[in-house]
PyMOL commands that place a pseudoatom at each C-alpha (Angstrom):
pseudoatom trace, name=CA, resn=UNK, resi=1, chain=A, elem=C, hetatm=0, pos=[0.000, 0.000, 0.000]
pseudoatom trace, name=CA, resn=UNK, resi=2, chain=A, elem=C, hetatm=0, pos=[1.285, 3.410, -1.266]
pseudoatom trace, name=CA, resn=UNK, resi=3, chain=A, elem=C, hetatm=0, pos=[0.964, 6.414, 1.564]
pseudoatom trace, name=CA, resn=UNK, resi=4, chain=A, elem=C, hetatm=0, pos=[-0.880, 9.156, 1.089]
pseudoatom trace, name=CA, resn=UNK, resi=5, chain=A, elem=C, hetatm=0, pos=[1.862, 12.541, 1.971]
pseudoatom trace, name=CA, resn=UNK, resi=6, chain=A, elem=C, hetatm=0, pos=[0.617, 15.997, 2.171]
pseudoatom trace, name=CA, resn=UNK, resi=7, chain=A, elem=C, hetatm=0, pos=[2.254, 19.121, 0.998]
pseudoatom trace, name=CA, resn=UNK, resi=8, chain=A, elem=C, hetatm=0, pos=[4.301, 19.953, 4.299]
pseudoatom trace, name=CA, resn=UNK, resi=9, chain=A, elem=C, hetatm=0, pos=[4.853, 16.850, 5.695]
pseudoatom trace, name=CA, resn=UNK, resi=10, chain=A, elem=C, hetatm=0, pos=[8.255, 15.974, 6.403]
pseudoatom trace, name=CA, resn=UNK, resi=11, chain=A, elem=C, hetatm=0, pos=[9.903, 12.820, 5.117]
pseudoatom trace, name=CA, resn=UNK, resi=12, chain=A, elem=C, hetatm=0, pos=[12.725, 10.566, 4.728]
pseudoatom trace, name=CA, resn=UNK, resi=13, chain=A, elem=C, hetatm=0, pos=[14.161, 9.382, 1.424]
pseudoatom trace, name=CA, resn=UNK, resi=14, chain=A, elem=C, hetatm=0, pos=[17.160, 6.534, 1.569]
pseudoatom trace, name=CA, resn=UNK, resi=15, chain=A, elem=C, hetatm=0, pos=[20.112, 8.766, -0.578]
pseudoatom trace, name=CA, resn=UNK, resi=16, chain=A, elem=C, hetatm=0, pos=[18.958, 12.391, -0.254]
pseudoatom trace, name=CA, resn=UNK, resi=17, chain=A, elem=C, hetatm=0, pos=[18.175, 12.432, 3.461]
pseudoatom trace, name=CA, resn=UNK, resi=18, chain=A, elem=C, hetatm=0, pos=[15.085, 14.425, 5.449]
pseudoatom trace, name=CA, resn=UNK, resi=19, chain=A, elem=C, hetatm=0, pos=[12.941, 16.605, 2.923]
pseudoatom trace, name=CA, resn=UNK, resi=20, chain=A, elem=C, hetatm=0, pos=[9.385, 18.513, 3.013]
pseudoatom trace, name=CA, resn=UNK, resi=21, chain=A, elem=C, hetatm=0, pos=[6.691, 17.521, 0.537]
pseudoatom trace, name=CA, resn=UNK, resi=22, chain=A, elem=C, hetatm=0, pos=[5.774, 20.737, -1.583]
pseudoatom trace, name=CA, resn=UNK, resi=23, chain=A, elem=C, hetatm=0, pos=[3.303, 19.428, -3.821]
pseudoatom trace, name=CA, resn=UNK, resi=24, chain=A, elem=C, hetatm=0, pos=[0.408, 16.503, -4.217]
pseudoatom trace, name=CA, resn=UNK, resi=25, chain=A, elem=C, hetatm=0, pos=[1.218, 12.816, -5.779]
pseudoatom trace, name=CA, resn=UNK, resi=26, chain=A, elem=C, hetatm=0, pos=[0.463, 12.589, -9.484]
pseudoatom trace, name=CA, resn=UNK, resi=27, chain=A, elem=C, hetatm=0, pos=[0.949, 9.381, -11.373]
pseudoatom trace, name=CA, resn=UNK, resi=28, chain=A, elem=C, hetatm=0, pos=[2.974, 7.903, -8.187]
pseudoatom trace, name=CA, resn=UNK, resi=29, chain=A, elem=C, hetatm=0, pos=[5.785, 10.619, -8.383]
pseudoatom trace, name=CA, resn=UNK, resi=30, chain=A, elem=C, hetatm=0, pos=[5.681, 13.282, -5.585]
pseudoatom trace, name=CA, resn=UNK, resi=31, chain=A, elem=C, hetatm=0, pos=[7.943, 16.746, -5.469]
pseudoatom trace, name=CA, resn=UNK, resi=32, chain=A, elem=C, hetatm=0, pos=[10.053, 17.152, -2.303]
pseudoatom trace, name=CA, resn=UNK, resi=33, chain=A, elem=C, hetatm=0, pos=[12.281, 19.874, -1.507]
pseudoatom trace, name=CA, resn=UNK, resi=34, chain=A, elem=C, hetatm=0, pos=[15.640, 18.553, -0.058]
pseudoatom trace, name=CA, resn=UNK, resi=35, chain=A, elem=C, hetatm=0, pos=[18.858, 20.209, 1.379]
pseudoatom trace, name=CA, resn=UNK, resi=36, chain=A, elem=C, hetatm=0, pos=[19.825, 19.428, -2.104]
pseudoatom trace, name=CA, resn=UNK, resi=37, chain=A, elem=C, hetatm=0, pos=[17.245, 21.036, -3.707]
pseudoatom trace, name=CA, resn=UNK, resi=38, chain=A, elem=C, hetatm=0, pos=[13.570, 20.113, -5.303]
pseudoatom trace, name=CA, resn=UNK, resi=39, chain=A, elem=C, hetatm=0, pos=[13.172, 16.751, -6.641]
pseudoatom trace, name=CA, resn=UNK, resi=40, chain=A, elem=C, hetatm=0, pos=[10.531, 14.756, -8.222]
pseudoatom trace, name=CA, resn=UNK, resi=41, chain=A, elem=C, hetatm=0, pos=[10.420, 11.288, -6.720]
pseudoatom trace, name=CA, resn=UNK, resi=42, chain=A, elem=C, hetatm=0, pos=[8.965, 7.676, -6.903]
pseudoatom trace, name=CA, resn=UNK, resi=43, chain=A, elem=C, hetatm=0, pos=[6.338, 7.677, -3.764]
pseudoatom trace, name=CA, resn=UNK, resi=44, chain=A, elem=C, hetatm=0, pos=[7.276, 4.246, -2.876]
pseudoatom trace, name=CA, resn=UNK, resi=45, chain=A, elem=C, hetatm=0, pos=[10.981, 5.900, -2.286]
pseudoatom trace, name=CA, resn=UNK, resi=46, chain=A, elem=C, hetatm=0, pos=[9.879, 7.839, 0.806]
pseudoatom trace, name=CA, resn=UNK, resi=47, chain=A, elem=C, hetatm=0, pos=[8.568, 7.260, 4.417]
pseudoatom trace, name=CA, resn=UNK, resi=48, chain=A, elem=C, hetatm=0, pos=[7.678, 9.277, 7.123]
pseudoatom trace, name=CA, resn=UNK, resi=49, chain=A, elem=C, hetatm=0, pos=[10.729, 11.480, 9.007]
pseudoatom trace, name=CA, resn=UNK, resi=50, chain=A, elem=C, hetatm=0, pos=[10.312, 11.038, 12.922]
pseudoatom trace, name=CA, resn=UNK, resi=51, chain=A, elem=C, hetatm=0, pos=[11.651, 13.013, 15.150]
pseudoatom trace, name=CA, resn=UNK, resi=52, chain=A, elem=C, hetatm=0, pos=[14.347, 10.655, 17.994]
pseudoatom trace, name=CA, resn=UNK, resi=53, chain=A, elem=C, hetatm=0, pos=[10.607, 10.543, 20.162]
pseudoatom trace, name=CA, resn=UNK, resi=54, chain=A, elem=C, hetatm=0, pos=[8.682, 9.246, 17.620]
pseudoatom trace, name=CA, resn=UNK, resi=55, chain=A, elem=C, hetatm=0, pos=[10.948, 6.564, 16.896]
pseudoatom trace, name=CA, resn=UNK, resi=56, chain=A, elem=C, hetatm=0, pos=[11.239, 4.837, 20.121]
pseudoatom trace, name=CA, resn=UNK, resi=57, chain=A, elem=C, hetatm=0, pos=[7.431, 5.149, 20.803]
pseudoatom trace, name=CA, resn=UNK, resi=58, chain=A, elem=C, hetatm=0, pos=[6.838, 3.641, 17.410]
pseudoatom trace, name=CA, resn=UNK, resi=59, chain=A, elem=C, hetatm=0, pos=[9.564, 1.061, 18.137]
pseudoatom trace, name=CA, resn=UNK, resi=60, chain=A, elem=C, hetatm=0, pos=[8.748, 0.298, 21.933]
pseudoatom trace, name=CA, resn=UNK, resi=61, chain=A, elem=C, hetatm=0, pos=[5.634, -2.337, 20.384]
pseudoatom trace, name=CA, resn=UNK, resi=62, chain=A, elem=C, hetatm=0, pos=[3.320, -2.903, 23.423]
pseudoatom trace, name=CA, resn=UNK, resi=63, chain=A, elem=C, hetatm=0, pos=[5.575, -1.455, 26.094]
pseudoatom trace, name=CA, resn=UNK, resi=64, chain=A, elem=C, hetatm=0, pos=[3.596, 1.003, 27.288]
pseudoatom trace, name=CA, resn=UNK, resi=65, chain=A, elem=C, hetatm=0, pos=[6.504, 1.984, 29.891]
pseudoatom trace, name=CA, resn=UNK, resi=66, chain=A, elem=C, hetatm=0, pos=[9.035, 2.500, 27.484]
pseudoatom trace, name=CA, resn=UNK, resi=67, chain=A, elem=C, hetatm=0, pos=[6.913, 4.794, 25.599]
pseudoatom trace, name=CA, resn=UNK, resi=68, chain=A, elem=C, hetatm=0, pos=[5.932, 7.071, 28.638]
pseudoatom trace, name=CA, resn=UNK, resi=69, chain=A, elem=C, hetatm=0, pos=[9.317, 6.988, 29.947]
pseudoatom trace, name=CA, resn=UNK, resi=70, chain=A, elem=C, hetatm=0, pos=[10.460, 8.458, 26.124]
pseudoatom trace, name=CA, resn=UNK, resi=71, chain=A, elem=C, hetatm=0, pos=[7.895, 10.983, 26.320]
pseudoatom trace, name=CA, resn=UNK, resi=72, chain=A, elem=C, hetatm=0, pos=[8.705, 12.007, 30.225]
for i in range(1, 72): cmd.bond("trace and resi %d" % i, "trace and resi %d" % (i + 1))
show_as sticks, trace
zoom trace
């Protein structure tokens, strides 16, 4: 299943890093501006960029403790 990004959302391509979506998905291509500049890119080549919190609460998987000790 492809996501669905939004224009502002921030997220995390495997060779040009952290970027910000600027514009919609057309025909499974998406534009992102990058540290490197605007690119068009494949969809599937993208996920969501987490901040260091949101990584160990998605990662903790049932451990409710772990996650409220990462947000405390």
């Amino acid at each position: 299943m492809i996501r669905a990004f939004k224009p502002g959302e921030r997220v995390r391509h495997g060779d040009l890093g952290e970027g910000v979506v600027i514009g919609p998905a057309v025909d499974g291509f998406i534009k992102v501006f990058f540290p490197s500049g605007e690119r068009q890119i494949r969809v599937e080549g993208l996920g969501p960029a987490l901040s260091r919190s949101e990584a160990v609460v998605l990662n903790a998987k049932g451990d409710s403790k772990r996650a409220l000790r990462a947000w405390l």
